[in-house]
C-alpha positions in Angstrom: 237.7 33.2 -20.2 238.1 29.9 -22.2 236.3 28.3 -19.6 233.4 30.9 -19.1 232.8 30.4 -22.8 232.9 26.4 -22.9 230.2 26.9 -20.1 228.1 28.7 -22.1 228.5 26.4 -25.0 227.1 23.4 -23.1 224.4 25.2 -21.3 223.0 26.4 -24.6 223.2 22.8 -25.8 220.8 21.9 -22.9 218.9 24.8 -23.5 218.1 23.8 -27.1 217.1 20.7 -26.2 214.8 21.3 -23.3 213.2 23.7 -25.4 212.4 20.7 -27.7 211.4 18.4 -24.5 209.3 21.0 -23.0 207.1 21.1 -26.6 207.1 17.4 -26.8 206.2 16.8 -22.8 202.8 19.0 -23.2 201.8 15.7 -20.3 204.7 16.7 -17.9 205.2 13.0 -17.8 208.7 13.4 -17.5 210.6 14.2 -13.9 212.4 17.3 -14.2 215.9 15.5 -13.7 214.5 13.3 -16.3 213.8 16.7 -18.8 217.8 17.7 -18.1 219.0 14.9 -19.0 216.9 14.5 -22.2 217.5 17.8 -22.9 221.0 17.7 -23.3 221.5 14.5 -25.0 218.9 15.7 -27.5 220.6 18.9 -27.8 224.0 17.6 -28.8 221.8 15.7 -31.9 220.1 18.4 -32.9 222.3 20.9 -32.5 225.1 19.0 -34.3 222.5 18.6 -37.3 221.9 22.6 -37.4 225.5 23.1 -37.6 226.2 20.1 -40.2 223.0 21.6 -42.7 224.2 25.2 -41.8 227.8 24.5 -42.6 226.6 24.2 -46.8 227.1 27.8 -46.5 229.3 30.5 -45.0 227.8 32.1 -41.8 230.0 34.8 -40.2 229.9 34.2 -36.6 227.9 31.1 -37.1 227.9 29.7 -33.4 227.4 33.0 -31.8 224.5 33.4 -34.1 223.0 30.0 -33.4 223.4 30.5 -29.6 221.7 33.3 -29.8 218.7 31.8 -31.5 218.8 29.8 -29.0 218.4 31.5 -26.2 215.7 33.5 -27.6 213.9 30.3 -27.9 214.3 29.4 -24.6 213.5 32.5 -23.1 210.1 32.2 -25.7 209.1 29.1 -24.3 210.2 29.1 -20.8 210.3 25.5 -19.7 209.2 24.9 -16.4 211.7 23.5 -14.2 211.5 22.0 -10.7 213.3 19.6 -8.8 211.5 17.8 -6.4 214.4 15.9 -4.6 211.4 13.4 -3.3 211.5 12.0 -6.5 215.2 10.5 -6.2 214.8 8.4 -3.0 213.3 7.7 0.2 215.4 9.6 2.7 215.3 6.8 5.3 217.5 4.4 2.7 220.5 4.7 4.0 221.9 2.1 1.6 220.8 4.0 -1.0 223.0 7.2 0.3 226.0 4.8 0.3 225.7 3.6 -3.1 224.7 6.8 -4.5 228.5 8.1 -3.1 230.7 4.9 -4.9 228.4 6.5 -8.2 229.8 9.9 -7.6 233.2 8.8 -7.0 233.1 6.6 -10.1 231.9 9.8 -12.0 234.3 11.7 -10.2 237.4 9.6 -11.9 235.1 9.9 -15.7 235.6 14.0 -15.3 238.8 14.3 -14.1 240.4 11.7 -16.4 239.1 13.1 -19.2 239.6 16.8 -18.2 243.5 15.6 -17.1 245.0 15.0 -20.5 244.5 16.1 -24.3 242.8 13.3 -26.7 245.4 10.4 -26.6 243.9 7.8 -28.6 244.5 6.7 -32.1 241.0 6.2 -33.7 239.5 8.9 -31.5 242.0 11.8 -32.6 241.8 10.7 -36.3 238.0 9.6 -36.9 236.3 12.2 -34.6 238.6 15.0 -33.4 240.5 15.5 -36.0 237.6 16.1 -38.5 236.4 18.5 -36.0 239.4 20.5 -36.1 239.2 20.4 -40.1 235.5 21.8 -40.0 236.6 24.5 -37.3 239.7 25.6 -39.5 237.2 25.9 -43.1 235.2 27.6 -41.0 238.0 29.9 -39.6 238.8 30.7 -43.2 235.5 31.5 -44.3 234.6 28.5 -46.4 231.3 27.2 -47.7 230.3 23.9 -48.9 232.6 22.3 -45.6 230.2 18.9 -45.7 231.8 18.0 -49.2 235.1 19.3 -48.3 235.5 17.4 -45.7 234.4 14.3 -47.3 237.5 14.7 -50.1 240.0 15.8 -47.2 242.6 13.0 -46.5 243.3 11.5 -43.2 239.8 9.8 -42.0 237.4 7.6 -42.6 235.3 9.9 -45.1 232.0 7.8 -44.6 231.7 8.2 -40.8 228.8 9.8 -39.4 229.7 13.6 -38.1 228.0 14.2 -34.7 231.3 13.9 -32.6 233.2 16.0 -35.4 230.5 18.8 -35.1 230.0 18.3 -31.4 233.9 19.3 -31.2 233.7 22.1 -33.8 230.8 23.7 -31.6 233.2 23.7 -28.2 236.2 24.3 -30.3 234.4 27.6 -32.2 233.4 29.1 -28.6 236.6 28.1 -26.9 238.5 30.0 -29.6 241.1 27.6 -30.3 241.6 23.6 -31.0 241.8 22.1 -27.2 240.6 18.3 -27.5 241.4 17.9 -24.2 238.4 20.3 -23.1 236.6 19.4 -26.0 235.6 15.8 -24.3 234.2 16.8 -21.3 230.8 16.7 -22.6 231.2 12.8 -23.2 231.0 12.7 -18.6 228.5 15.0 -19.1 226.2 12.8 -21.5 227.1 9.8 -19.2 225.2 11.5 -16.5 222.2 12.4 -18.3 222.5 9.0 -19.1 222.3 7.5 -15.7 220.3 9.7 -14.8 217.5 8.3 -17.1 218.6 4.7 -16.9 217.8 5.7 -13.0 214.3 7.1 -13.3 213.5 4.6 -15.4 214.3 1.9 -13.8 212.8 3.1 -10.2 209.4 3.5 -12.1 208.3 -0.2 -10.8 211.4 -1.4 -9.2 211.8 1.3 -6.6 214.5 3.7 -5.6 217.3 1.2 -3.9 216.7 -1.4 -6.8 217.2 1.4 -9.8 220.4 2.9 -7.9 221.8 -0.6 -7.3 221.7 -1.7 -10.7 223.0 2.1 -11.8 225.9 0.8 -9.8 225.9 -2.4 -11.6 226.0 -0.6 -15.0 229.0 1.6 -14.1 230.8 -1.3 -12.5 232.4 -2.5 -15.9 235.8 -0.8 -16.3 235.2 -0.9 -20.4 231.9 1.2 -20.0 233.5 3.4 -17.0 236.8 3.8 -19.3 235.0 4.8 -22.4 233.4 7.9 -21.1 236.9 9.0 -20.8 238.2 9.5 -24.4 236.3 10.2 -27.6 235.5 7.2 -29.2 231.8 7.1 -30.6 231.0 3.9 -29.1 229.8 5.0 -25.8 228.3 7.6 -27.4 225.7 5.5 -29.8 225.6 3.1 -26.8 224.1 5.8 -24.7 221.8 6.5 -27.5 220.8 3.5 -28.8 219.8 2.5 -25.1 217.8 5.7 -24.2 215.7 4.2 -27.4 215.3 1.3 -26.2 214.4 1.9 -22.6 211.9 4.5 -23.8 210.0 1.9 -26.2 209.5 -0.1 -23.0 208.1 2.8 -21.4 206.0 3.5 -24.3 204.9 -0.5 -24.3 204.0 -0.2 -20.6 201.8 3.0 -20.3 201.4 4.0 -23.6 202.3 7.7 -23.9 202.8 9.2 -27.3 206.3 11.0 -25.7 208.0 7.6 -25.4 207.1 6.5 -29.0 209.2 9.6 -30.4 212.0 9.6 -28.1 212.3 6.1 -28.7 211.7 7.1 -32.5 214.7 9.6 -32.3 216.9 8.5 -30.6 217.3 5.3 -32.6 217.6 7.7 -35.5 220.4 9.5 -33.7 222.4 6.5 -33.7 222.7 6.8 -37.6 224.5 10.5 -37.4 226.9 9.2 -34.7 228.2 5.9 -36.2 227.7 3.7 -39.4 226.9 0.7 -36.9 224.1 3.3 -36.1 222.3 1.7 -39.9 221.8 -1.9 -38.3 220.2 -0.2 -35.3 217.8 1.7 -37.3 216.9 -1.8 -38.8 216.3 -3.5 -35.3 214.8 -0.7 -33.4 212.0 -1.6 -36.7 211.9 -5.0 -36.4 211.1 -4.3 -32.5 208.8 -2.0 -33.1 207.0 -4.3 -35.7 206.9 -6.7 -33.6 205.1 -4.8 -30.8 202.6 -4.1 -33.6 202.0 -7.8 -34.7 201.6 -9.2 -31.3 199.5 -6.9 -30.2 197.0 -7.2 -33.2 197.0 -3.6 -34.2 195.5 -2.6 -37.4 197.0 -2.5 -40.7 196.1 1.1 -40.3 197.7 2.1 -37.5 200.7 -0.4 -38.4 201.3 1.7 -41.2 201.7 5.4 -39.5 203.8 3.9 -36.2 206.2 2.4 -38.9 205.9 5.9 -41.4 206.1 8.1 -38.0 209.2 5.8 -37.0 210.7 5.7 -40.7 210.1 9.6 -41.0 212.7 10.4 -37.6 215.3 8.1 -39.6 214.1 10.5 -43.2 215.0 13.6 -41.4 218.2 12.6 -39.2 220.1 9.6 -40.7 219.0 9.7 -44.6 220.5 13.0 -45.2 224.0 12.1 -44.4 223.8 9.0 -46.6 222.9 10.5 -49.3 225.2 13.4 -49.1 227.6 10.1 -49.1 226.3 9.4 -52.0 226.0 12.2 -54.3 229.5 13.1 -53.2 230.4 9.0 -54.0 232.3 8.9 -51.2 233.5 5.4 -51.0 232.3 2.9 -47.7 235.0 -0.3 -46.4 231.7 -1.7 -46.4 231.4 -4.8 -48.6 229.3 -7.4 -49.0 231.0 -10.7 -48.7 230.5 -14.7 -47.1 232.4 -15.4 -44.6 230.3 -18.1 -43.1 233.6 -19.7 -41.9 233.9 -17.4 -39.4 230.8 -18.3 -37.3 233.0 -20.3 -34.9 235.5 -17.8 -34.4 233.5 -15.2 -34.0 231.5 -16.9 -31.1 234.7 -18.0 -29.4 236.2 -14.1 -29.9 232.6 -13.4 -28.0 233.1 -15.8 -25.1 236.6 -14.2 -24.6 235.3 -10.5 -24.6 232.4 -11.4 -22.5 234.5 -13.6 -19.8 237.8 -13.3 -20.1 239.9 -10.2 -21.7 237.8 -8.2 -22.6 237.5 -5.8 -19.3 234.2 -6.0 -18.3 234.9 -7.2 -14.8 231.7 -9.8 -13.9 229.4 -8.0 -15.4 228.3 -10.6 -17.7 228.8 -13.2 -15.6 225.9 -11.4 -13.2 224.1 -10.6 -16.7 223.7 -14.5 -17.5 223.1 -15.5 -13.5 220.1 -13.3 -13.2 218.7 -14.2 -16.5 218.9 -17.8 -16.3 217.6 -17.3 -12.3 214.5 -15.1 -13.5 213.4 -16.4 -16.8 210.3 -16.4 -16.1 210.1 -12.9 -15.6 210.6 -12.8 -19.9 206.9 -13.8 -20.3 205.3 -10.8 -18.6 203.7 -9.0 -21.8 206.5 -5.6 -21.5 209.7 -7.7 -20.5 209.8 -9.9 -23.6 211.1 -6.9 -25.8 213.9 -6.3 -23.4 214.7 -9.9 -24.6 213.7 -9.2 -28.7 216.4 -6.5 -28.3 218.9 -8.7 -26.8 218.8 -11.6 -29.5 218.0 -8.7 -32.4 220.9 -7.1 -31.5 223.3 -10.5 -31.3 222.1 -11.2 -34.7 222.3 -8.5 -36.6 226.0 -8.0 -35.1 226.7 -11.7 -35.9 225.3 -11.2 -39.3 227.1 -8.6 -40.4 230.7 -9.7 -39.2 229.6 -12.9 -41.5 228.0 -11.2 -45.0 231.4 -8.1 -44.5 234.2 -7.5 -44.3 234.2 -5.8 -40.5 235.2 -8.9 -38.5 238.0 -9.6 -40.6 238.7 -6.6 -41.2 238.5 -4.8 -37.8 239.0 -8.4 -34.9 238.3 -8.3 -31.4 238.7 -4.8 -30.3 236.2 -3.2 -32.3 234.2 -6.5 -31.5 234.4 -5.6 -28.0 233.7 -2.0 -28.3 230.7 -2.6 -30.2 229.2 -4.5 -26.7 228.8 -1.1 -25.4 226.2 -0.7 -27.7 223.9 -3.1 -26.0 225.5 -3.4 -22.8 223.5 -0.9 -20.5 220.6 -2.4 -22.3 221.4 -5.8 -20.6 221.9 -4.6 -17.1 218.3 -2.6 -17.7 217.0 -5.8 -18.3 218.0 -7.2 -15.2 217.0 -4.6 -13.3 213.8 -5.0 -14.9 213.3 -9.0 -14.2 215.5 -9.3 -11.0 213.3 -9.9 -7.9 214.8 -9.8 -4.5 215.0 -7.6 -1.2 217.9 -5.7 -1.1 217.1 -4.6 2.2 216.7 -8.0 3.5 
């Protein structure tokens, strides 16, 4: 029965969520496959902020209530769903077949590991599960108030962002009991949806065998790969943060409202699923303002894309800091120089991109095809590929030098915070690589 009921808990995830896409897509200018995968990676958001703003208060049989609500809605609105299996590829690619089967076995291994074993890991059990736990056990004994409980309760890092907490509290509540290791499984599922709209993406203008080769190319990196496995937030507000991204190029190159607001949300996301998620919400602007000034928009229209794009951040990310703040929970954040460390942090980055820090050749590729198709940068859309690339190297560079975090944290968090822009990167050269594959 556990299992019946974990099932039903994901599917009314996606069905939250598609209920959302299907009011936002009044164009139908997303794929269905696309609309699934959007769906439930905008579920586990917004569903995880229902809970969070829900939890102020007691609510007997809280979950089963909100499911409920949910399915109503979703029988209300009735998204329209079908999969037209023309859409994936071009059934006389046999190359395409063949990769398409090293994906499923690589996606096999990201289910089965993390299905194999409870959560085993130190900073994932402490900083995301175990909160989770905490919030399922108040909730168990009928408390209210659980958001400022749980900020005074010992034993994590107060300040973190609670979408992977809530996310386990949700599973954990319809499962019935505390079982972390079922609990992950919807981190293989969100790296589906992922690929899935790195995929579509990608084939818009590149073609099927060139989106599913470089899909390969993403999953190739055993630190990406190995991540999906355990519940660390990093692949989490990698997956998010990307999904923005690749959406604002689709919003520069055919200039669909949609794009703008999944773009707008799903960099807001980023803030309720990691503290890292703040410098994103300040590049994702900068990018966005820098669409605006190039493209000589006016001042009028300037001002409601930055409100619409502040607003998401208002309503998703602002909360939690100021709950942080009412509540003055203390942040590890400080601010202080370390301008000394500019060398060493560059040398710790050469040694995480090409030598220990698991990401196979990868980056070796990454740099190859950029410096090979440069010139593909100064097509009008491509060039903000590259503005998120450098925005995101400095902002990580300048916060390891005005904080504490690098010398606090070192090289493993250094690495781990790659996966943020990683799948970015291989979009990009998907995006700017030009050759034949089936030459």
């Amino acid at each position: 029965m556990m299992y019946i009921y974990l099932f039903i808990a994901l599917i009314l995830v996606l069905l939250l969520g598609l209920v959302v896409v299907d009011f936002m897509d009044k164009k139908r200018g997303l794929a269905t496959l696309e609309r699934l995968a959007l769906g439930f990676l905008l579920g586990v958001g917004l569903l995880t902020l229902i809970l969070f703003w829900s939890s102020f208060v007691y609510i007997p049989y809280r979950v089963y209530i909100v499911g409920a609500i949910i399915a109503i809605l979703f029988i209300f609105r009735r998204p329209k769903l079908q999969v037209n299996y023309r859409d994936l590829y071009n059934k006389k690619q046999l190359l395409w077949v063949l990769i398409f089967l090293v994906i499923l076995i690589k996606l096999t291994y990201s289910f089965v590991e993390t299905a194999s074993k409870p959560e085993y890991t130190w900073d994932a059990c402490v900083h995301w599960t175990y909160p989770g736990n905490i919030i399922y056990q108040l909730d168990q004994d009928k408390y209210s108030g659980i958001p400022n409980i749980l900020n005074k309760f010992p034993g994590h890092i107060a300040h973190y962002p609670k979408q992977l907490p809530y996310m386990h509290y949700w599973l954990f509540s319809w499962m019935g009991e505390v079982n972390d290791q079922w609990s992950n499984i919807y981190l293989p599922i969100s790296l589906v949806c992922f690929l899935v709209l790195f995929y579509f993406n990608l084939k818009r203008g590149r073609g099927s065998l060139m989106a599913i080769f470089f899909t390969w190319v993403l999953l190739s990196a055993p630190m990406f790969l190995y991540h999906t496995t355990f519940g660390y937030a990093d692949f989490s507000i990698g997956i998010y943060f990307s999904t923005g991204i690749i959406f604002f190029y689709r919003w520069v190159c055919e200039k669909d409202e949609l794009y703008f607001w999944i773009f707008a949300i799903f960099i807001a996301l980023t803030s309720w699923i990691k503290f890292e998620g703040k410098p994103m919400i300040v590049l994702g602007l900068l990018l966005l303002l820098s669409y605006l000034w190039l493209n000589k928009k006016p001042i009028k229209n300037q001002l409601v894309r930055v409100g619409q794009y502040l607003l998401c951040y208002g309503l998703i990310g602002l909360p939690w800091q100021l709950l942080l703040h009412f509540n003055s929970v203390p942040s590890d954040e400080r601010f202080r120089l370390h301008l000394n460390f500019v060398g060493n942090i560059h040398a710790d980055l050469y040694n995480k991109l090409f030598i220990d820090g698991s990401w196979g050749a990868t980056w070796f590729l990454a740099f190859f095809v950029m410096a090979n198709f440069y010139k593909q940068f100064f097509k009008e859309e491509n060039k903000y590929l590259l503005f998120a690339i450098f925005l995101f190297y400095f902002a990580i560079v300048s916060v390891y030098l005005v904080t504490d975090s690098y010398y606090n944290f070192g090289g493993a968090a250094f690495n781990r915070t790659l996966l943020i822009i990683y799948p970015v990167v291989i979009f990009t050269l998907g995006r700017i690589c030009h050759f034949d594959l089936t030459k």
